[in-house]
C-alpha positions, 0 to 999 in steps of 0.5 A: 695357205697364207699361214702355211707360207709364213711358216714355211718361208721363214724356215727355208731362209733360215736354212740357208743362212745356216747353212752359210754359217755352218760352212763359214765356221767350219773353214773357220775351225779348220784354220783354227786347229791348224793353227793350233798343231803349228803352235804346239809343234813350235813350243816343242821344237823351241822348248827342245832347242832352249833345254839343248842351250841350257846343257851347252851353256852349263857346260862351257860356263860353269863358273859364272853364276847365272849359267852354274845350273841347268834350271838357272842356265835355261831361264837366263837363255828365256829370259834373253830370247824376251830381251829382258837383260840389260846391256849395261851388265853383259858388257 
């Protein structure tokens, strides 16, 4: 009966710990794919916006050099949004 028990408890305890692991996981993962929808749904509106921005700056800057084209005019409007310009250039 004392060998059972030693068995036994250990067993129940560990289901329970895991149990409590599973659901605190669980919750974990939830909030993770979430976070994960709310990320892509961003980028897509974002990227969507910067390729709109690209297009109106080839059109209402064809002769400056860093707007001439959509690839050129879109990674300029990239690189302002990190704020990797110099402010000494665009004045």
């Amino acid at each position: 009966m004392m060998i059972l028990s030693f068995i036994v408890v250990p067993i129940a305890i560990l289901r329970l710990i895991n149990l409590k692991l599973i659901s605190l996981f669980g919750q974990m993962f939830a909030v993770l794919e979430r976070l994960v929808e709310e990320v892509i749904t961003f980028a897509i509106f974002f990227m969507a916006q910067l390729f709109l921005f690209g297009i109106i700056a080839v059109v209402l800057f064809p002769d400056s050099p860093d707007f001439n084209m959509l690839s050129t005019s879109c990674f300029n409007l990239f690189r302002i949004v990190l704020q990797d310009f110099s402010i000494d250039e665009v004045l």
